[in-house]
C-alpha positions in Angstrom: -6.3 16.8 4.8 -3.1 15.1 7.0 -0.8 13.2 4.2 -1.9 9.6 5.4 -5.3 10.8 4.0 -4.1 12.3 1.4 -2.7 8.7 -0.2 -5.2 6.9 1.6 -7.4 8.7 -1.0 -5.1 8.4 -4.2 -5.3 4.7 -3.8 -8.2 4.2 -3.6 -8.5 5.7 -7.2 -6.9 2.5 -8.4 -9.5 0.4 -6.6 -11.7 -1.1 -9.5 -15.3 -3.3 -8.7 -14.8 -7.0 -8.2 -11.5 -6.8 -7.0 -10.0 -8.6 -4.4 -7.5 -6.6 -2.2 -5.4 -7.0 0.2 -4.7 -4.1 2.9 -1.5 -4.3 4.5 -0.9 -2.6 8.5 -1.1 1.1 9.3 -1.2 3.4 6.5 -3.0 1.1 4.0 -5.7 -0.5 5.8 -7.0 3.5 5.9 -8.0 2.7 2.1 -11.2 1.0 2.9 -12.4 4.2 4.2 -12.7 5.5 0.8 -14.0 2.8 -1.0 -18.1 2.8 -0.9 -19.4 -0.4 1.0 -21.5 -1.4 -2.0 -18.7 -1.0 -4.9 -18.5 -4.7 -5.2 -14.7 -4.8 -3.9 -13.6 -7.3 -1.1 -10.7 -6.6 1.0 -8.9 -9.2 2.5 -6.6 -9.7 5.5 -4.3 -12.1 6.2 -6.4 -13.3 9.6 -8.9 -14.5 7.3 -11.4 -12.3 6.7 -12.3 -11.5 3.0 -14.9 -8.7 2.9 -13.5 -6.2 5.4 -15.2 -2.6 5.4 -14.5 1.1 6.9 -13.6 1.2 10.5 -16.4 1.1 12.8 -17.9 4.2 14.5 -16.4 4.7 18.3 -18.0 2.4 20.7 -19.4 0.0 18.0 -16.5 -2.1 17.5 -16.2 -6.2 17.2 -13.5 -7.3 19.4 -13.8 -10.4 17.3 -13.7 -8.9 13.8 -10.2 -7.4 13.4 -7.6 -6.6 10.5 -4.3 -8.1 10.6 -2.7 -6.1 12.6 -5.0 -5.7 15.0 -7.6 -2.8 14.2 -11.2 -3.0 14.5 -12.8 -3.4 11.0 -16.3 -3.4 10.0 -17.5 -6.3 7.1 -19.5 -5.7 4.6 -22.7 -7.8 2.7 -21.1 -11.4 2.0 -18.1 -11.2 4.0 -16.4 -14.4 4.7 -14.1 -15.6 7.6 -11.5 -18.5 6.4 -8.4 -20.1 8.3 -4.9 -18.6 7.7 -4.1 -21.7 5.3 -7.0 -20.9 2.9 -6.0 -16.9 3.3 -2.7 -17.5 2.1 -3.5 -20.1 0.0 -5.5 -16.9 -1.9 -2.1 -14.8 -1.8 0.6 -17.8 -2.5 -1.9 -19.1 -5.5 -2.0 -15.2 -7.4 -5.9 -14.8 -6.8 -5.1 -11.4 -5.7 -6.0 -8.5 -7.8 -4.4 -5.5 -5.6 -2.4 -5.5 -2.7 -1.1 -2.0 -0.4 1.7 -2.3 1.6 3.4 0.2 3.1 7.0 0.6 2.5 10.7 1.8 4.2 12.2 2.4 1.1 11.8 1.7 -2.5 14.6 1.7 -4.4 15.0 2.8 -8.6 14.6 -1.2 -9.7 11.4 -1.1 -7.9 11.9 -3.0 -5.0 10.7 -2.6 -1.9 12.0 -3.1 1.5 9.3 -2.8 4.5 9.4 -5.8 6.6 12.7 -5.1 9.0 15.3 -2.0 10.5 18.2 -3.8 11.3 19.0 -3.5 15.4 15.2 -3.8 16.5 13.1 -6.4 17.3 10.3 -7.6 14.7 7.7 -10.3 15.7 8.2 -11.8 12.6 8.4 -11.3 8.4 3.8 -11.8 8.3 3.2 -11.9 5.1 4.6 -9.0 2.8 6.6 -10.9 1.4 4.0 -13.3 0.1 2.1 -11.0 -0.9 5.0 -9.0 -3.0 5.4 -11.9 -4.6 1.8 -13.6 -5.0 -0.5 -10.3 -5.8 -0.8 -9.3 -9.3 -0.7 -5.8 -8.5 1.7 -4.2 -5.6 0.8 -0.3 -4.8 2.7 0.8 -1.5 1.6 3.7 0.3 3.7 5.6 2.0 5.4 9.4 3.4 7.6 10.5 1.1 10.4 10.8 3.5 10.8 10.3 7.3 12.3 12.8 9.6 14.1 14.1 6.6 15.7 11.1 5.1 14.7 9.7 1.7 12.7 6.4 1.4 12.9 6.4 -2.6 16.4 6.0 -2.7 18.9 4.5 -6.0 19.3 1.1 -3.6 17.4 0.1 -0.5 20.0 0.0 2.4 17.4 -2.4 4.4 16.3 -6.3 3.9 14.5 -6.4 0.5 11.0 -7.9 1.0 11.1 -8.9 -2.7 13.4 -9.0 -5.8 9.9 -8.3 -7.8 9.6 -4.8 -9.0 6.5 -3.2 -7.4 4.2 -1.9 -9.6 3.2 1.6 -8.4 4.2 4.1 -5.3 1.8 6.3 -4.1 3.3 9.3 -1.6 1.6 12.7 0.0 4.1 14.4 -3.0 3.4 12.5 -5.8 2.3 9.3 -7.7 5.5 7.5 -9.6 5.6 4.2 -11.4 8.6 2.2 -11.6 9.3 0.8 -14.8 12.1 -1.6 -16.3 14.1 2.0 -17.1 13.2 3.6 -13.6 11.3 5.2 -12.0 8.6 7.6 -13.6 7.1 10.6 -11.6 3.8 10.4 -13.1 1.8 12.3 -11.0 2.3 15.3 -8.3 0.3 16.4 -5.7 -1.6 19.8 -5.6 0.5 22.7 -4.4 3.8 20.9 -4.8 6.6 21.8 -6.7 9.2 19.5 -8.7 11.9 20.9 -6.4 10.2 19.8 -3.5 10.2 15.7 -4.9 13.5 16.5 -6.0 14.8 17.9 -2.3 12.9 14.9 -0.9 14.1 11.9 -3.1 17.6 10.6 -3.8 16.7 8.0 -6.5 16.8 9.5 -9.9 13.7 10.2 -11.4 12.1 10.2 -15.0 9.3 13.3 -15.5 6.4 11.6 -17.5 6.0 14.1 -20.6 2.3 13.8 -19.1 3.1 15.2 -16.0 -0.4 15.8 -14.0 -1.7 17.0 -10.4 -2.6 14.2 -8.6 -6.6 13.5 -8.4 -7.9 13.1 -4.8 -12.0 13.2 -4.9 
């Protein structure tokens, strides 16, 4: 499997029944996809929709039914549509169990920085920040690296989302958790080597003394 599929996978692990989750753009709106229809978890988006499902088959999509950013999404049993007040309401008011973002760089406090490169254009913050800051969970998905250059790193060089230390990061390599001492590789993938994270990641980095392979079924 690519390495989007490969997180995609891991995190859904950590999606439990009766949650409500949020799926951020790209990467971790994929995690639906892994998560059976009738497991009792609704996803929500920040367009209002609580209840979002798998992507739709080609040529069965809903121009009207739509992630945030955009992508056709299917809805499952019970699925509600609400304004953007009500949906944020949800996030600003901490009734969020989970939410996936993806992330430019994650630094060894835990915080995240995904919402802006300096020099290029952005529509806007949308709503990572509330979420950062409102869920009661943050997992971000993301590559390791990109084009060679580290995105777990001792201090994010970009605009920090959030002061709030994230609570887990979930990469094709490996599963670490960041903690008020660091961060702690706690998982790591199959096939790959300690030298490899190492090579890969300029933060430092604590090896859990129960150091496992990372679980993907």
């Amino acid at each position: 499997m690519d390495a989007k599929e490969l997180i995609a996978r891991r995190v859904a692990r950590e999606i439990r029944p009766g949650m409500l989750v949020n799926l951020g753009i790209g990467l971790p709106s994929m995690v639906a996809n892994y998560v059976p229809a009738n497991s009792g978890v609704f996803f929500q988006a920040e367009n209002g929709v609580i209840g979002l499902g798998a992507r739709p088959p080609e040529g069965m999509e809903d121009p009207h039914l739509t992630d945030a950013g955009g992508g056709f999404v299917t809805a499952v049993p019970g699925a509600a549509s609400i304004d953007s007040a009500m949906s944020f309401g949800l996030i600003r008011g901490g009734h969020l169990d989970v939410t996936v973002l993806g992330g430019l760089q994650v630094d060894e406090a835990g915080r995240l920085a995904n919402w802006k490169v300096p020099g290029r254009m952005v529509p806007g913050m949308g709503g990572a920040m509330d979420l950062v800051t409102g869920a009661a969970r943050v997992i971000v998905a993301m590559q390791h690296s990109a084009k060679g250059v580290a995105k777990i790193v001792p201090e994010c060089s970009l605009p920090l989302t959030s002061t709030r230390r994230i609570d887990l990061i979930i990469t094709e390599l490996a599963v670490i958790e960041p903690t008020a001492a660091g961060l702690v590789l706690r998982e790591i993938a199959p096939g790959v080597t300690l030298d490899e994270i190492h090579s890969q990641t300029t933060a430092r980095l604590t090896i859990a003394d129960d150091l496992r392979e990372m679980p993907l079924g």
